[in-house]
N, C-alpha and C positions, 0 to 999 in steps of 0.2 A: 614150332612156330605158333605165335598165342595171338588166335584170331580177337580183333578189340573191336567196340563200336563204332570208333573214330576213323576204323578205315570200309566201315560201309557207305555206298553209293546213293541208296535209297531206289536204286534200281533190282525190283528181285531178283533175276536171273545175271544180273553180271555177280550180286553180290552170295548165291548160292554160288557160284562159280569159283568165285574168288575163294571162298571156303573152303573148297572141295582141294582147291590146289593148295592150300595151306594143310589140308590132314594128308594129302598125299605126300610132299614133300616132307612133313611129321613123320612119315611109315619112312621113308627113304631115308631121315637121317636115323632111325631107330635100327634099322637092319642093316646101315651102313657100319654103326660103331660097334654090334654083333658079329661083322665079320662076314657077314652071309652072301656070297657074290651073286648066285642066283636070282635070290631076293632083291640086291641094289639093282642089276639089272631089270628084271621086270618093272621094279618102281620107278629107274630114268626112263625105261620105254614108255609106259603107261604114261610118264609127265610128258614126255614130248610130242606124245598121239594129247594130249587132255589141254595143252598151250597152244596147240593148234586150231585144236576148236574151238574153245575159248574167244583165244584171239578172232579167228572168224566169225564167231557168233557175236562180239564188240564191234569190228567192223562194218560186219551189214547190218547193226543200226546204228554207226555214223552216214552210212550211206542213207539209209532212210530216212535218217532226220537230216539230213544234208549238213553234216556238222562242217563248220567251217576250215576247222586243223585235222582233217579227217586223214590226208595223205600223210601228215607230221607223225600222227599217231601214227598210223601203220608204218612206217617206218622206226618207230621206237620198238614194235612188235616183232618188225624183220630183225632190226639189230637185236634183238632179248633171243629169237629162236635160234641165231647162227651163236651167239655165247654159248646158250644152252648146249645147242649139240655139241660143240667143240670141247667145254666140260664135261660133258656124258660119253664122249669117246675116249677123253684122258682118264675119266673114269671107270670105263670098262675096262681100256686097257692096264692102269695100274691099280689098279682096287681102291677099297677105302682107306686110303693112307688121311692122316690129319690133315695134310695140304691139301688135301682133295675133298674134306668134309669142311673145310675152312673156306675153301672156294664155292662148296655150295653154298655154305652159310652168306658169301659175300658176294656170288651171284647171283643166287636165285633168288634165296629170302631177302636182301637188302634191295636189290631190283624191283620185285616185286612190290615191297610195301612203298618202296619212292614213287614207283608206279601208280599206284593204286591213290595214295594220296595227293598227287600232283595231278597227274593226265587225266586219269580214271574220276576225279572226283570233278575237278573241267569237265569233263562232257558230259558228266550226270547233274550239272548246275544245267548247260544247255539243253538236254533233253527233255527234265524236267519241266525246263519251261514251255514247252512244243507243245501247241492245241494238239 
């Protein structure tokens, strides 16, 4: 997943963030197409402890800046973690088959950067502007 300029915030810490889950999800599909079930599991656990925080750490500063779509977002974050886990359970349970590294690629990575460029870059236009 090939982090680009156009999808930073100009927020630092949302867009270290943003990073961090793009090289994770990297290692994931890397040990996924190796075969290594071990390895994919630790790296879905590790995403899904690392989207949680994430997500909570975006949250409580929509709250702080009193962003106005702040329940709309958190709601686009509840409905991304319950995908997620439901793919990381199909995924534990049947390994990394193609349909299952296909669906990463078309829920997490595609999610993400829709995410990132619509919502995520809204509330770093608002934020931005906050004395």
């Amino acid at each position: 997943m090939l982090w680009t300029k156009n999808l930073e915030t100009g927020i630092p810490t949302i867009d270290e963030q943003h990073k961090e889950l793009f090289r994770q999800i990297d290692a994931l599909l890397a040990v996924s197409g190796a075969n290594k079930e071990k390895q994919v599991t630790e790296a879905l656990n590790f995403l899904d402890r690392y989207i949680v925080k994430h997500f909570t750490d975006e949250q409580n500063m929509h709250l702080q800046s009193k962003y106005p779509k702040a329940v709309a977002h958190r709601t686009y974050h509840d409905n991304y973690v319950t995908t997620f886990r439901q793919l990381k359970e199909k995924y534990i349970k049947e390994g990394p088959t193609v349909a299952n590294n296909m669906a990463v690629n078309k829920s997490v990575v595609g999610w993400l950067k829709e995410h990132i460029l619509i919502h995520d870059k809204e509330f770093a236009e608002f934020y931005k502007k906050k004395p």
